[in-house]
GUBAVO-371605 format. One record per residue (C-alpha): residue number from 0; residue in one letter; x, y, z. Coordinates in steps of 0.05 Angstrom, whole numbers. Each point is the difference from the previous one (the first is absolute). Layout:
R   nr  rest      px      py      pz
R  NUM     A       X       Y       Z
...
end
This chain:
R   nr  rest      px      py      pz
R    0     X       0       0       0
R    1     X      26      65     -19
R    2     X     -32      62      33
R    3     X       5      64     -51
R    4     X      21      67      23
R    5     X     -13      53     -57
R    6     X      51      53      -3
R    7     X      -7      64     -30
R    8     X      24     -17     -73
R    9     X     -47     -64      -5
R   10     X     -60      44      18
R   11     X       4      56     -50
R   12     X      26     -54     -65
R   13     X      24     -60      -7
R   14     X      74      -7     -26
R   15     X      48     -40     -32
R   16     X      13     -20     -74
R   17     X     -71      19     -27
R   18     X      -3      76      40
R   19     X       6      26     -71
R   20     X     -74     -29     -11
R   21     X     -56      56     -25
R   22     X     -39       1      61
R   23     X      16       3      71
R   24     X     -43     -35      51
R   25     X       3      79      32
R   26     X     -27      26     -63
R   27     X     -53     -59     -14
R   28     X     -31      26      76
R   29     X      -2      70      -9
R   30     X     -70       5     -28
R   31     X     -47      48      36
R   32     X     -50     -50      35
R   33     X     -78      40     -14
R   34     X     -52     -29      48
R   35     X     -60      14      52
R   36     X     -36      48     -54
R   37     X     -73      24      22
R   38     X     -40      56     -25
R   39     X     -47      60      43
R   40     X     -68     -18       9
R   41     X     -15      55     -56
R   42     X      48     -31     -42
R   43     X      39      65      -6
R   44     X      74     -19      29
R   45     X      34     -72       2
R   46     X      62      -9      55
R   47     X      47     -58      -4
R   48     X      65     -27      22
R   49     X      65       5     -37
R   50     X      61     -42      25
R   51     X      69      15     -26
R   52     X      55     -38      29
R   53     X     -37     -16      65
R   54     X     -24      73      10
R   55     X     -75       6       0
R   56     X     -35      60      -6
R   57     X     -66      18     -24
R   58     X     -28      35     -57
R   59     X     -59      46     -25
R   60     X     -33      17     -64
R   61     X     -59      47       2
R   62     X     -18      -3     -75
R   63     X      22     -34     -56
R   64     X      39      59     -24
R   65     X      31      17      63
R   66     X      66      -3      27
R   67     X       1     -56      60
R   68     X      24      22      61
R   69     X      34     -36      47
R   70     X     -31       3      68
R   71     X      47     -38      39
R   72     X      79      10      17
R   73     X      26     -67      25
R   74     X      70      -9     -23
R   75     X      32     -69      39
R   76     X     -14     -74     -34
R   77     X     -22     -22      78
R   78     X     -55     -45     -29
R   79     X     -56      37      35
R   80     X     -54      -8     -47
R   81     X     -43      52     -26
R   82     X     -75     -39      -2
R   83     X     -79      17      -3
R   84     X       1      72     -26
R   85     X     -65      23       5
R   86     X     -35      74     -22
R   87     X     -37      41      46
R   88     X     -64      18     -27
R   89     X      21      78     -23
R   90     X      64     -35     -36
R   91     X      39      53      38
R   92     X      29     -56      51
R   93     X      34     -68     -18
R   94     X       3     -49      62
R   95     X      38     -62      -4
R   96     X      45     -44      51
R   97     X      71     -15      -1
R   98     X      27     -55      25
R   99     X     -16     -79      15
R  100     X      -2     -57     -25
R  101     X     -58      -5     -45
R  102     X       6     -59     -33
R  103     X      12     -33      58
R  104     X     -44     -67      19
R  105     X      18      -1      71
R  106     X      20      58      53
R  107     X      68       3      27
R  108     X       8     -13      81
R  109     X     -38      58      33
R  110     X     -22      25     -62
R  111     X      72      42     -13
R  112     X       3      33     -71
R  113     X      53     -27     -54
R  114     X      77      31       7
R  115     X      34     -17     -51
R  116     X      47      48       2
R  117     X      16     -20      71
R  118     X     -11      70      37
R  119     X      17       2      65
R  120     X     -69      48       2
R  121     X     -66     -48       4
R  122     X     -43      15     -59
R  123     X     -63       8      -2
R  124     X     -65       2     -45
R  125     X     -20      67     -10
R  126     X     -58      32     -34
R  127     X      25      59     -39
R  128     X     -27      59     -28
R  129     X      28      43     -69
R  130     X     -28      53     -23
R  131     X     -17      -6     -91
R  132     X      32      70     -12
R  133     X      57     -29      33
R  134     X      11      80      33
R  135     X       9     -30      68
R  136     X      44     -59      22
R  137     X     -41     -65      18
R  138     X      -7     -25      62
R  139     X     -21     -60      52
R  140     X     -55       7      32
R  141     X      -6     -67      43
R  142     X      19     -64      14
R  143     X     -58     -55     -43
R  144     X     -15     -24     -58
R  145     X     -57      -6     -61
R  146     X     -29      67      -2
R  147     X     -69      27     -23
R  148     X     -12      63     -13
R  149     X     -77      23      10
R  150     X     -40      66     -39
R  151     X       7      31      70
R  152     X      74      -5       0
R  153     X       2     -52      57
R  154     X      55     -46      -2
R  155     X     -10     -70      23
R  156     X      56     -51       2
R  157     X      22     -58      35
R  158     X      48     -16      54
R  159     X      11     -64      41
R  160     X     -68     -31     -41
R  161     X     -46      53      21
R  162     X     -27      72     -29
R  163     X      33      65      21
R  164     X      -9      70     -21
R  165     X      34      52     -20
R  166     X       2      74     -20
R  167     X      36      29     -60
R  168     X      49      37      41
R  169     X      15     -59      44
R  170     X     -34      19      64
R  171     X     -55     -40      37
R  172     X      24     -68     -19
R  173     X     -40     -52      36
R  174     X     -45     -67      -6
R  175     X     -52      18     -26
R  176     X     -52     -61      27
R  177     X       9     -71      23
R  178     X      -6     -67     -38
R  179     X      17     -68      23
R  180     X      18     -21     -69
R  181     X      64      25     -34
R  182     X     -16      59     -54
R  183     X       7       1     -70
R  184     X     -32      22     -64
R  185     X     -17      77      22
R  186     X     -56      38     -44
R  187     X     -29      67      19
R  188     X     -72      23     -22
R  189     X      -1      41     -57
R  190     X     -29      57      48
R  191     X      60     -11      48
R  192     X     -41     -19      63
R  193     X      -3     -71       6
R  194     X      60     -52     -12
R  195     X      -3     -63     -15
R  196     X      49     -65       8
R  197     X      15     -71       2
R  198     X       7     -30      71
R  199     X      47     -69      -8
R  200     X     -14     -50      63
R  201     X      12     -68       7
R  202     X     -26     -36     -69
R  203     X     -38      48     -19
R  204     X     -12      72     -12
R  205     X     -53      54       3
R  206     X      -8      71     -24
R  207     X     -16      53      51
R  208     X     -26      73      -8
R  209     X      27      50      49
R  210     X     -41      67       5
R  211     X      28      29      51
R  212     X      22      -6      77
R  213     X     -72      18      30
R  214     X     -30     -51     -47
R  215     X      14     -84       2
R  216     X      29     -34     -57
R  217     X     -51     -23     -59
R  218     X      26     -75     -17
R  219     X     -26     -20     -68
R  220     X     -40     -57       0
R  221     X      50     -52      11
R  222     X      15     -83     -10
R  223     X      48     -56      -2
R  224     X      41      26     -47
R  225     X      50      56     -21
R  226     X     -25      72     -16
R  227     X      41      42     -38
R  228     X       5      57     -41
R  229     X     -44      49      32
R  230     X     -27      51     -63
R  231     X     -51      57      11
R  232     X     -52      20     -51
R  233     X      -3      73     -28
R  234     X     -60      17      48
R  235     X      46     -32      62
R  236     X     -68     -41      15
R  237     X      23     -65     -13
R  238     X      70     -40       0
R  239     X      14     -54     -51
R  240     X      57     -55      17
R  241     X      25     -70     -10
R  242     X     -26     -64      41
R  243     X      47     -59      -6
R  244     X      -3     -69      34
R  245     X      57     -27      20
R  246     X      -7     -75     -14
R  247     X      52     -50      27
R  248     X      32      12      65
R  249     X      69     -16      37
R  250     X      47     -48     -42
R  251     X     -51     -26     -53
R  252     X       3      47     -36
R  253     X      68      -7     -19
R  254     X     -24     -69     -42
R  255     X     -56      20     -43
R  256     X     -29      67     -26
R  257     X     -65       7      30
R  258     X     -51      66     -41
R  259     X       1      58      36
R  260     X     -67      28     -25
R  261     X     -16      75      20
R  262     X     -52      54      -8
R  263     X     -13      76      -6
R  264     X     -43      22      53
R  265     X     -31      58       4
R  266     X     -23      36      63
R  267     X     -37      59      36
R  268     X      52      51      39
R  269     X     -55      18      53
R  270     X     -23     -70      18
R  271     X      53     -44     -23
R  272     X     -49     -57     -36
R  273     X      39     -16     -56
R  274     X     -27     -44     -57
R  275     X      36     -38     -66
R  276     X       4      43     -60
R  277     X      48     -70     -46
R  278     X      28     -65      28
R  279     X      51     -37     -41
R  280     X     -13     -76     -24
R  281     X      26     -54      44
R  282     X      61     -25     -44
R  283     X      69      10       7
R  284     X      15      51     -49
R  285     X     -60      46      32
R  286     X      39       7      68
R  287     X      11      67      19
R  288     X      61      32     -41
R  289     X      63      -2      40
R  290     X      50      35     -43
R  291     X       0      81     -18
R  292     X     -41      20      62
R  293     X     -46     -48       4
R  294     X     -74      19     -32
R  295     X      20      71     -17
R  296     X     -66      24      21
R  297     X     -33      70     -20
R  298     X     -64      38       1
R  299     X      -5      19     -66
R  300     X     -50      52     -32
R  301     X     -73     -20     -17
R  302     X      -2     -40      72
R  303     X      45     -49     -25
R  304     X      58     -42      32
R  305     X      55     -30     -36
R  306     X      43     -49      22
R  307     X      49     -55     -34
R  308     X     -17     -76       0
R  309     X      42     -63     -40
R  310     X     -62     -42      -5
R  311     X      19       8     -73
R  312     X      66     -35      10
R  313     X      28      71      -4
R  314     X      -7      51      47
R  315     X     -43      59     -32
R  316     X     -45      65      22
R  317     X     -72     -16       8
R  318     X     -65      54      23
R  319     X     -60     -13      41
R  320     X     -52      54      19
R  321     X       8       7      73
R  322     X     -79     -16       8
R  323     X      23     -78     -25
R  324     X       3     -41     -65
R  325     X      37     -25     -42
R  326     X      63      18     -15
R  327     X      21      21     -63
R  328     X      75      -7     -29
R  329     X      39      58     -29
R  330     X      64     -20     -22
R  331     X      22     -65     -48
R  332     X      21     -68      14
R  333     X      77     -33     -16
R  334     X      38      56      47
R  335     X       0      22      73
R  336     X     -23      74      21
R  337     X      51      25      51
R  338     X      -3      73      32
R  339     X     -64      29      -2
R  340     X     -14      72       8
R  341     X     -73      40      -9
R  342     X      -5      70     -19
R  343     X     -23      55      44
R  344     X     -71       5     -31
R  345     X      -6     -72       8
R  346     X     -25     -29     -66
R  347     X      77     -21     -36
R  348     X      37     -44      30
R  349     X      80      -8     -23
R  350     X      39     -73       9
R  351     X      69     -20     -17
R  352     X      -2     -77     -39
R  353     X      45     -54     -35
R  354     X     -38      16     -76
R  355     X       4      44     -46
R  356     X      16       6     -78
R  357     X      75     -10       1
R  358     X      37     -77      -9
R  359     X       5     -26      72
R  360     X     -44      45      36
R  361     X     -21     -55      48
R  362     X      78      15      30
R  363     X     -13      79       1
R  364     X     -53      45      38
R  365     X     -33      54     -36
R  366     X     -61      50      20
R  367     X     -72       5     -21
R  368     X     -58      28      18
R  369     X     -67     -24       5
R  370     X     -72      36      11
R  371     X     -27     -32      69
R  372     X     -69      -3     -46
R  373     X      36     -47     -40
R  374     X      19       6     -72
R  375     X      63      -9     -37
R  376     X      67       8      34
R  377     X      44      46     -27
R  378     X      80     -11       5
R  379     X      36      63      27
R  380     X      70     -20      -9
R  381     X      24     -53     -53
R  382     X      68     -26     -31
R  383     X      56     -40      31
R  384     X       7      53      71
R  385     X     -34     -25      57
R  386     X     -48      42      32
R  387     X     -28     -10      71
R  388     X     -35      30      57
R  389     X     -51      54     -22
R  390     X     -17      64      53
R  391     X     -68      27     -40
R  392     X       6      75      -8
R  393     X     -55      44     -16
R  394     X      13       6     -74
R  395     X      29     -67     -19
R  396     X      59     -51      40
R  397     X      58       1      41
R  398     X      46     -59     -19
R  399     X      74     -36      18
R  400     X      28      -8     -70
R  401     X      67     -44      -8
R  402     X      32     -42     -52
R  403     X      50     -56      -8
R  404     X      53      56       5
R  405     X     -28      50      47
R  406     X     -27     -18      70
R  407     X     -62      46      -9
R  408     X     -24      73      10
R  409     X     -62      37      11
R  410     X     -43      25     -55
R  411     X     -58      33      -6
R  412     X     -59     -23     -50
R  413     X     -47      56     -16
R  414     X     -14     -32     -49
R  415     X      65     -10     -28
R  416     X      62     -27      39
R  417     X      54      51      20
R  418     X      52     -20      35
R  419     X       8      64      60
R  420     X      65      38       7
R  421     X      56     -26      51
R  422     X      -1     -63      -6
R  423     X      66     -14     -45
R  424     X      41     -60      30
R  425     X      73      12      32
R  426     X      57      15     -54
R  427     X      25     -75      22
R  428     X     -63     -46     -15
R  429     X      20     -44     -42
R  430     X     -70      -4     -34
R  431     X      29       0     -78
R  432     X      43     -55       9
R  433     X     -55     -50      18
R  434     X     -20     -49     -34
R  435     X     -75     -16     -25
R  436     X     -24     -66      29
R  437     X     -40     -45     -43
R  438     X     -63     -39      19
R  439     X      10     -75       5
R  440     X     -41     -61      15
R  441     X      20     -70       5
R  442     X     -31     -56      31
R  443     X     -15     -32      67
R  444     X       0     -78       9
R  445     X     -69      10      11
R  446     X      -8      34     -61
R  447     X     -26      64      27
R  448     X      44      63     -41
R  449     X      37      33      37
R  450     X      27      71     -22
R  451     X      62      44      24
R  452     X      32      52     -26
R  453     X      81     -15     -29
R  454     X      57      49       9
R  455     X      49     -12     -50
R  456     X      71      30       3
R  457     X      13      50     -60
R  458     X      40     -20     -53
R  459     X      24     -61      39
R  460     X      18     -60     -33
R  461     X      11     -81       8
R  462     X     -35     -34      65
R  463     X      -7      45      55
R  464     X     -10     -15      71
R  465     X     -77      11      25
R  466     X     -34      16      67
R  467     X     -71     -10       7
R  468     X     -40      56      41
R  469     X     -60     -20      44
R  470     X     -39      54      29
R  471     X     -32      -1      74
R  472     X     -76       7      19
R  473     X     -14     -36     -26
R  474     X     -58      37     -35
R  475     X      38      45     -42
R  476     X       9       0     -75
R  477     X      74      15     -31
R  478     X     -13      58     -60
R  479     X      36      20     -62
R  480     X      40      58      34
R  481     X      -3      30      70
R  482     X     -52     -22      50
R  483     X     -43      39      40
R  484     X      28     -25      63
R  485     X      67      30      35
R  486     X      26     -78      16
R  487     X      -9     -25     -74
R  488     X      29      71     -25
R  489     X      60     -17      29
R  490     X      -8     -74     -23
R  491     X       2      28     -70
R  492     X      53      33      14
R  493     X      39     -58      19
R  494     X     -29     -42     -63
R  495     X      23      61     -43
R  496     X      73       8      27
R  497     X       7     -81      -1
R  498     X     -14      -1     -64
R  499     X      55      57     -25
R  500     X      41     -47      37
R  501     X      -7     -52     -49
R  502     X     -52     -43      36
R  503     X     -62     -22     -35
R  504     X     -60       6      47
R  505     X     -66     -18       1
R  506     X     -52      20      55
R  507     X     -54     -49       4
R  508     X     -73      14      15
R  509     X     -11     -62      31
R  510     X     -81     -28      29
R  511     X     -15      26      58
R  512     X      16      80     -37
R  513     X     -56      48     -23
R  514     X     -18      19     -72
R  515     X     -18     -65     -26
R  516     X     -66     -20      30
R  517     X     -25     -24      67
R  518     X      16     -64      -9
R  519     X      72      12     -28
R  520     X       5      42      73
R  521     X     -29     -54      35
R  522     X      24     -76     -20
R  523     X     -35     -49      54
R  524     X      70     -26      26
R  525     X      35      58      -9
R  526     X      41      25      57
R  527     X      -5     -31      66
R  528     X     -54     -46     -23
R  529     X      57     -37     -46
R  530     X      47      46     -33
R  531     X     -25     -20     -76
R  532     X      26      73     -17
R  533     X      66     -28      -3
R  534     X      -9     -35     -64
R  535     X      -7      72     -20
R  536     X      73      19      19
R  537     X      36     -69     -14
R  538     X     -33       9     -76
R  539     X      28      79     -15
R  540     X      60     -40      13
R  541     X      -8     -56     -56
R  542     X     -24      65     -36
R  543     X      68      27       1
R  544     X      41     -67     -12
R  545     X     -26      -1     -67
R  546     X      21      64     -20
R  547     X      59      14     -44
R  548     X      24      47      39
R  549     X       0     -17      74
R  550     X      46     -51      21
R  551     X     -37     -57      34
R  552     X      56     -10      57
R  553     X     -11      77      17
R  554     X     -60       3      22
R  555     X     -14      40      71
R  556     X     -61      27      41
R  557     X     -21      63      40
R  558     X     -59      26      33
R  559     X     -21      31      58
R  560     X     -59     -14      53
R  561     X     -45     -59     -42
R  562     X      43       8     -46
R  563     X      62     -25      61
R  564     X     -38     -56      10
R  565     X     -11     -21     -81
R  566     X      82       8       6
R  567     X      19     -36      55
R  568     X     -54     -60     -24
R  569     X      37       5     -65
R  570     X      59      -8      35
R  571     X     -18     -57      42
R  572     X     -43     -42     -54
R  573     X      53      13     -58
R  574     X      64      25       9
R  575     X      11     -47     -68
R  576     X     -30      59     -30
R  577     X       9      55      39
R  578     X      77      21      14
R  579     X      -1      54      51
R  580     X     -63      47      31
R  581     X      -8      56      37
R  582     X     -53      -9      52
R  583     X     -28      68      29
R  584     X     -52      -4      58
R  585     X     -26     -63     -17
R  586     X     -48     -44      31
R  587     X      35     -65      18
R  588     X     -56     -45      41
R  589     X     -69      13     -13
R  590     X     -27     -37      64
R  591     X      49      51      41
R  592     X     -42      50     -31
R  593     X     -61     -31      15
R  594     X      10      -5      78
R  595     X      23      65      13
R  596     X     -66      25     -37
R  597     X     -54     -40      26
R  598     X      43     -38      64
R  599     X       0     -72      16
R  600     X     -63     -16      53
R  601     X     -59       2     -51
R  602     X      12     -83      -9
R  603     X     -29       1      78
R  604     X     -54      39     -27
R  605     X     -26     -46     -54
R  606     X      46      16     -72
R  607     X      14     -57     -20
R  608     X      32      24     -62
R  609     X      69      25      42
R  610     X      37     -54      -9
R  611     X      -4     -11     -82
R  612     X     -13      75     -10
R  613     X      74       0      39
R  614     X      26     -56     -34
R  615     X     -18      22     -73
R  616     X      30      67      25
R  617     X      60     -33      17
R  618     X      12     -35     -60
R  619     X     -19      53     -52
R  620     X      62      52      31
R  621     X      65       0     -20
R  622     X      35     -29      66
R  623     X     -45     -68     -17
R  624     X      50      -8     -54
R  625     X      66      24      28
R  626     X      35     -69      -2
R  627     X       3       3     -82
R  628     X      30      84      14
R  629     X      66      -8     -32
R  630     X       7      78     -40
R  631     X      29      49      28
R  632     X     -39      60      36
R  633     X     -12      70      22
R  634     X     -42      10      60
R  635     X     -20      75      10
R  636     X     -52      32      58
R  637     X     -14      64      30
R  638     X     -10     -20      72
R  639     X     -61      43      20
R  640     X     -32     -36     -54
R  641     X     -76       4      23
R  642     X     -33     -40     -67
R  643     X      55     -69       1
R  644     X      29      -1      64
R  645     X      82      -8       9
R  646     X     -10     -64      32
R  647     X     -14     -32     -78
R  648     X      69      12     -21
R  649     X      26      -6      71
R  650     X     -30     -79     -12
R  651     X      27      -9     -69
R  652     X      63      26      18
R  653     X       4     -51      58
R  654     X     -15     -53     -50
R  655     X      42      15     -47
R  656     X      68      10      47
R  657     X     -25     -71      31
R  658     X       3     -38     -75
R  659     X      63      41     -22
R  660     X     -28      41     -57
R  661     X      24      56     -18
R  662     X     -26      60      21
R  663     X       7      74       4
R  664     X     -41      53      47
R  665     X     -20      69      -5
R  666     X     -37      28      60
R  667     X     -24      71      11
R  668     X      -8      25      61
R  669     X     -62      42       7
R  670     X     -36     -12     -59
R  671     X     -64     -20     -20
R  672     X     -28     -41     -55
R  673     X      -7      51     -57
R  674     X      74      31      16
R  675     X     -25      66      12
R  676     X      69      36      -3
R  677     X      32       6     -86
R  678     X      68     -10      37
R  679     X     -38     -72      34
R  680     X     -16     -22     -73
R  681     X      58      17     -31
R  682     X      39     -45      50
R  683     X     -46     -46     -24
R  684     X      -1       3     -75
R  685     X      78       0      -8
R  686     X       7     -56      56
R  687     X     -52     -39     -43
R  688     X      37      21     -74
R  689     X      77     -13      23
R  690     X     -20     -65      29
R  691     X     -32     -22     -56
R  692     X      66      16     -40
R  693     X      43     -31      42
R  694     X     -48     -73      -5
R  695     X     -16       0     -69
R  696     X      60      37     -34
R  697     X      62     -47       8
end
């Protein structure tokens, strides 16, 4: 075992005989990272974040002809992130929170904030407030989370799972009411006077009105199941959310999909009595959506709701009148709708999907827009970009526009796309020295197709070696350029700069991944059920043995989160194949995972599924198969990790020192899952690239 210690010189290029190559691994990273765009409730400014280098700051347009400002003046790559902007009703005030971990799936010990930059000052998650001239300096306001902005300028977010309050200067910060449950969800009353929220207890949850402190809280008619997405009607008379049923509990759920069937209720704000506007079917594909933010749920004009269902296979936008009935579907079939966004009257509603006109649209995202009355979609953005997360404006959309060379920048639709001023990458992005990667599909031994996108090295010639790419999730979908999200940004990155390195690489988009269909996202044993996404992996690899180009004794593996565990099971089930990895925050035992989430009494309480829901656990992870591990391997972890705990490579590591196989470790103290800090994941990236180069170029 060989622990790495990155020095200066490794993290900022790698060198040796190829240094001369077009393309650092410096300049492949220094892309401006555009995310967390929202628009005013009148649709007349957008805000959104701009990363460069680790610094985050935000930015705001009022106009599509004006010059955005930014609002913020944070200079230090610490990793606090910037998250949740939200406009207060006047647009003359953005709020948003910085700090925390939030993509994290469980809290840290006592609930402490991420550090990555290991200050010897505890942070903490902070509600901010900037003003959209950007005249005066922002600043915090206080210490929670989530914030909703009502029409009377009351602030309402959330701190240690219940609501506070807070006033635009800062002052009078203080619970606002008590609930048993823990808080999420926040939506004021279009008049300002009444909020509403989801109340999470103990399997189950509940929505609550509060009114006020001389009034008691107004529960909506509650059951069984799990209320969510609280959403008021124009008039503030009536509150339309989701009803789910939870199905299978404690460990047998782990064996079998059960249907999650849900409904739309609909209910009165004075009384509470709530009845059911839709309920979905009873089959598998009509559980409730559990990718892009669940059922998307809006009020639209005309009384309307809109929500998105994949009863269809593939998950689309849908209407129902809020009095009940049948719903009626607005977009097509053969793609998945992802962000959804409705305009400020209420009656268009703007999505980001995998279609369009272009060859290979099913591996992009474009924009259209779609009249809530139904009708014809219309495409807003076309061609080989990618185009994702629209903020509605009041004359047109707000969109994140990128490209296979260009991580993405704002523009403003109205109705033609304009990409606004500032926004020019660093001098040092290497952008025009990318390559284009190529769509691909190959077969599975199932024979299910399988597609990926192939980097292949410029001008390079004779067999090459090859790494294949397997992204975490694992509901995520691998595009033809820059993703959406800040982890597979960087991933590109990585694919990019390996490839001016001389590596062929193919990223897979293996079952289990979004874009291709419910049942492409969810194979019966996939996962800990039985693993049958392997044959997934194991065949990109076959895939790139019969190339002409890729030598078949070169072949290597990285990924991070599912994508760690895809590696190290590649590792350990052929390392005939596979000749080195690099194993980032992977998940190494499945039935570890298990325990720690639902414990180990419920056998004494009757589940009699523990013991095979453990043991097909068990044998569907990667440390089932360590004894046929023979290639060597990277092991890399941030050690505040809060979505894969440390003790999954802290296992496999044991394992492997125990059976002799070589191994190499990269641990960061401080940081989380997602490395927050562009230092963190540049540590990362050329850890990952230089040992690649060192196993599979003798």
């Amino acid at each position: 075992m060989r622990t790495l210690l990155i020095a200066g010189a490794m993290l900022w290029g790698l060198v040796g005989p190829a240094a001369a190559a077009p393309m650092s691994l410096k300049g492949a990273m220094a892309y401006p990272f555009t995310s967390g765009l929202v628009s005013s409730p009148d649709g007349k400014r957008i805000a959104w974040v701009r990363e460069v280098a680790g610094v985050r700051n935000i930015w705001v347009a009022s106009g599509s002809a004006a010059q955005p400002v930014q609002v913020t003046g944070f200079a230090e790559d610490d990793g606090q992130e910037l998250t949740q902007l939200v406009f207060a009703t006047d647009g003359q005030s953005l709020f948003f929170v910085r700090g925390g971990d939030q993509d994290g799936n469980w809290a840290a010990a006592g609930n402490l904030a991420p550090n990555p930059d290991a200050s010897p000052d505890e942070p903490k998650v902070m509600l901010w407030r900037a003003d959209t001239s950007g005249a005066t300096p922002a600043k915090p306001l206080a210490e929670c989370d989530a914030p909703a902005i009502s029409a009377k300028g009351v602030i309402a977010c959330e701190k240690a799972g219940q609501v506070w309050t807070v006033s635009a200067d800062g002052k009078d910060f203080a619970r606002a009411f008590f609930d048993r449950g823990r808080i999420a969800d926040m939506a004021w009353s279009p008049d300002g006077s009444r909020l509403a929220y989801v109340s999470r207890r103990e399997g189950h949850a509940l929505i609550g009105i509060f009114g006020g402190p001389a009034l008691p809280i107004t529960y909506l008619q509650a059951a069984s199941g799990v209320d969510g997405s609280p959403t008021w009607s124009p008039d503030g008379k009536r509150i339309a959310f989701t009803r789910r049923w939870t199905g299978m509990d404690g460990y047998g759920r782990f064996l079998a999909f059960e249907p999650q069937p849900w409904a739309i209720m609909v209910a009165d704000t004075a009384t509470g009595a709530a009845r059911q506007a839709w309920a979905s079917g009873t089959a598998l594909r009509d559980s409730f959506p559990d990718v892009t933010g669940g059922a998307n749920l809006h009020w639209a004009a005309g009384d309307r709701l809109v929500f998105l269902s994949a009863a269809t296979n593939w998950q689309q936008l849908y209407t129902v009148p809020a009095s009940g009935g049948a719903a009626t579907r607005l977009t097509g079939d053969g793609f998945m709708v992802e962000h959804v966004a409705l305009s400020p009257h209420g009656s268009t509603l703007y999505y980001s999907a995998n279609t369009g006109a272009a060859v290979d649209d099913d591996t992009r995202r474009h924009v259209f827009s779609v009249k809530v009355g139904g009708g014809q979609a219309v495409p807003v953005t076309s061609g080989t970009g990618l185009e994702w997360t629209p903020a509605a404006t009041n004359d047109g959309v707000a969109l994140i526009a990128a490209s296979a060379r260009d991580a993405g920048a704002v523009q403003w639709c109205a109705p033609r796309c304009a990409t606004l001023a500032g926004q020019a990458a660093p001098a040092d992005f290497a952008g025009a020295a990318m390559v284009m990667p190529e769509k691909v599909t190959w077969k599975a031994p199932d024979g299910t197709t399988i597609h990926g996108q192939l980097f292949r090295p410029a001008g390079a010639t004779g067999k090459r070696p090859a790494v294949v790419f397997v992204h975490g999730g694992p509901p995520r979908q691998m595009l033809l350029g820059f993703s959406s999200m800040r982890y597979y940004a960087n991933a590109y990155a990585l694919n990019q700069y390996l490839a001016s390195r001389g590596f062929v690489v193919l990223s897979v988009n293996y079952r289990l991944g979004i874009g291709y269909g419910w049942d492409f996202q969810h194979p019966a044993t996939g996962g800990p059920r039985g693993a049958s996404e392997y044959q997934d992996v194991i065949s990109s690899a076959r895939y790139l043995q019969s190339r002409a180009d890729v030598d078949p004794a070169r072949i290597g593996i990285w990924g991070g989160s599912y994508g760690g565990l895809l590696t190290a099971q590649a590792l350990g089930r052929n390392s005939d194949v596979f000749k080195a990895g690099v194993d980032i925050h992977g998940v190494h035992d499945w039935s570890r995972t298990m325990i720690e989430t639902l414990g180990t009494g419920i056998k004494s309480y009757g589940d009699t599924n523990r013991d095979k829901a453990l043991q097909t656990a068990w044998t569907s992870s990667p440390l089932a198969d360590v004894a046929g591990w023979r290639s060597p391997v990277l092991l890399i972890h941030g050690d505040d990790d809060r979505n894969v705990r440390i003790n999954q490579t802290i296992a496999l590591a044991a394992e492997l020192r125990a059976r002799g196989v070589s191994f190499e470790e990269l641990i960061i103290p401080n940081e989380i899952h997602d490395f927050l800090r562009h230092a963190g994941w540049h540590q990362v990236n050329a850890a990952t690239a230089d040992y690649l180069e060192r196993q599979l170029k003798p």
